[in-house]
C-alpha positions as CSV (number, residue, x, y, z in Angstrom):
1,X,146.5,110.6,290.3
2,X,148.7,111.7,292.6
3,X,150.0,115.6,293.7
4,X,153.3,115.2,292.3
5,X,151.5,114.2,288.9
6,X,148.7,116.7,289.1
7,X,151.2,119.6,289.6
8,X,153.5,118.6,287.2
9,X,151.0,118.1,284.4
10,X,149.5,121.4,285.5
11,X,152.5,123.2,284.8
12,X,152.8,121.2,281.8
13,X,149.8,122.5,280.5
14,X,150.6,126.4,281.5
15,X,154.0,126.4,279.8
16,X,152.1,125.1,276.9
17,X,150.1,128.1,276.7
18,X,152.6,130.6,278.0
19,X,154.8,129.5,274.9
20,X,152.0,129.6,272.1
21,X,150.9,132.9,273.2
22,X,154.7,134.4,273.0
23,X,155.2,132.9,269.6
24,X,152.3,134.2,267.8
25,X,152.1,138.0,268.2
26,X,154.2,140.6,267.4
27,X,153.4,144.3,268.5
28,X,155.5,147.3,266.4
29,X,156.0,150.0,268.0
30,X,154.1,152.6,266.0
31,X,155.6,156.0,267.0
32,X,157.6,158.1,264.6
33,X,159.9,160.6,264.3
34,X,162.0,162.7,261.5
35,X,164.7,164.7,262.2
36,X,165.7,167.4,260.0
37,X,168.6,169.6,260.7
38,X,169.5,168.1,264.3
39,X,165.5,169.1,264.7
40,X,163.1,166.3,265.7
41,X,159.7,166.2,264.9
42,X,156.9,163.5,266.3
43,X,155.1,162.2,262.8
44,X,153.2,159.7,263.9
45,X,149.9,161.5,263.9
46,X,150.7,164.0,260.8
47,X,147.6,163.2,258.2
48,X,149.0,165.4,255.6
49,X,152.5,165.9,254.5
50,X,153.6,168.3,251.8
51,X,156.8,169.8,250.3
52,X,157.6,173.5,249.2
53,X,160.2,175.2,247.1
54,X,160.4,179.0,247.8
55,X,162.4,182.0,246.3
56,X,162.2,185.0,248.3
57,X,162.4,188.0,246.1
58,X,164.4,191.3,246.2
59,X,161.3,193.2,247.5
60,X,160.9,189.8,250.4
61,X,157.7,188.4,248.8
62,X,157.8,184.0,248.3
63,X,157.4,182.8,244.8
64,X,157.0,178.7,244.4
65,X,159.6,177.7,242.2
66,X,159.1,173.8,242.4
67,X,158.5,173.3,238.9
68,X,160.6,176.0,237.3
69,X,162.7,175.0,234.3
70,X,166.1,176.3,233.0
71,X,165.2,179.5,231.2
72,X,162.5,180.4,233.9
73,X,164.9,180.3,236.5
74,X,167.8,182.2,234.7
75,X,165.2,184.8,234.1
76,X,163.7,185.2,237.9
77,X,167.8,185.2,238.6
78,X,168.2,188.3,236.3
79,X,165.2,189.9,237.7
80,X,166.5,190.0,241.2
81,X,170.3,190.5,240.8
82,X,171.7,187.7,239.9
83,X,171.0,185.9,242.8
84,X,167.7,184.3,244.9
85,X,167.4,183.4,248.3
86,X,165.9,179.6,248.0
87,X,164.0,177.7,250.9
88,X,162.9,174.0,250.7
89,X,160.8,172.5,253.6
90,X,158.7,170.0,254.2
91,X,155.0,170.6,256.1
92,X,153.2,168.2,258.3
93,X,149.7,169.6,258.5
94,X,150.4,173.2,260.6
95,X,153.8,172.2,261.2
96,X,156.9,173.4,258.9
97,X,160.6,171.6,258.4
98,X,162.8,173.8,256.5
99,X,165.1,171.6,254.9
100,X,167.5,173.8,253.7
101,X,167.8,177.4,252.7
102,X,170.2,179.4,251.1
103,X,171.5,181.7,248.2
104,X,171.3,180.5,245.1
105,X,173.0,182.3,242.3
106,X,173.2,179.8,239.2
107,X,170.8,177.2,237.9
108,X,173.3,174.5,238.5
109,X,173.4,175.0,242.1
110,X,169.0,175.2,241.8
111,X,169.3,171.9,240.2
112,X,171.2,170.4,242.4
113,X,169.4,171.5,245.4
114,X,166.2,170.0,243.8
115,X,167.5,166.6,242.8
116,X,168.5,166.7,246.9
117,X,165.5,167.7,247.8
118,X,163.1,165.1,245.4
119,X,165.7,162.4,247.3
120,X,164.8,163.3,250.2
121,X,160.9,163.6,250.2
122,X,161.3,159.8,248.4
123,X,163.2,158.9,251.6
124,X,160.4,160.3,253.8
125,X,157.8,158.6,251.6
126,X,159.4,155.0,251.9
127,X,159.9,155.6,255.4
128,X,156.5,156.3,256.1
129,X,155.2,153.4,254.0
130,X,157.2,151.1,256.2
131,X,156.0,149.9,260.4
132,X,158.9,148.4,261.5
133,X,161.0,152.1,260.9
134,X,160.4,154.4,263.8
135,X,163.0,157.2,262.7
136,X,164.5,158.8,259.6
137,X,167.0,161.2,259.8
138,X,167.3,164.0,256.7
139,X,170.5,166.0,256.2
């Protein structure tokens, strides 16, 4: 065998390898990040997420009003003037989002805050279930 052949079937035999080796892995980049509010928040090593819907009352105390219905929330309207200062936000273990918070005054607007809300903790949910998304962005 001579050199020219040896080197040549050497490299051959390298760019064989080199070629099979690119081809068969793929790496994702696991990091991930949510930004709420123009905020950014690193999630990749959150274990537990939750979600929270808060009035504040007249005298500044939270109530949880996630799962209040039509009548309750007309009622806890009444009680504090007609109007209740509502905060939605999302918690990764000791770490709080606030999604939005504002005045609420009628149980339209509640509504329609919650509906925005349950679309947006889906969004994080399907974004988290998926490796090849690194960031979603919540408005």
């Amino acid at each position: 065998m001579t050199v020219n052949k040896f080197f040549g079937a050497t490299a051959l035999f390298l760019a064989a390898i080199l070629l099979t080796a690119c081809g068969s892995t793929k790496v994702y980049e696991n990091s991930k990040t949510l930004v709420v509010r123009g905020t950014i928040y690193n999630v990749t090593d959150v274990k537990v997420f939750s979600s929270k819907t808060e009035a504040q009352l007249a005298d500044g105390s939270m109530l949880d009003v996630l799962d209040y219905e039509k009548k309750s929330f007309n009622m806890l309207l009444e009680q504090n003037g007609g109007s209740v200062f509502i905060k939605q936000s999302i918690d990764m273990d000791e770490q709080e989002a606030v999604y939005r918070a504002k005045p609420v005054d009628s149980w339209s607007d509640f509504r329609r805050m919650r509906s925005k809300f349950e679309d947006a903790t889906d969004d994080l949910q399907n974004f988290l279930a998926k490796p090849k998304e690194t960031q979603l962005e919540l408005d």
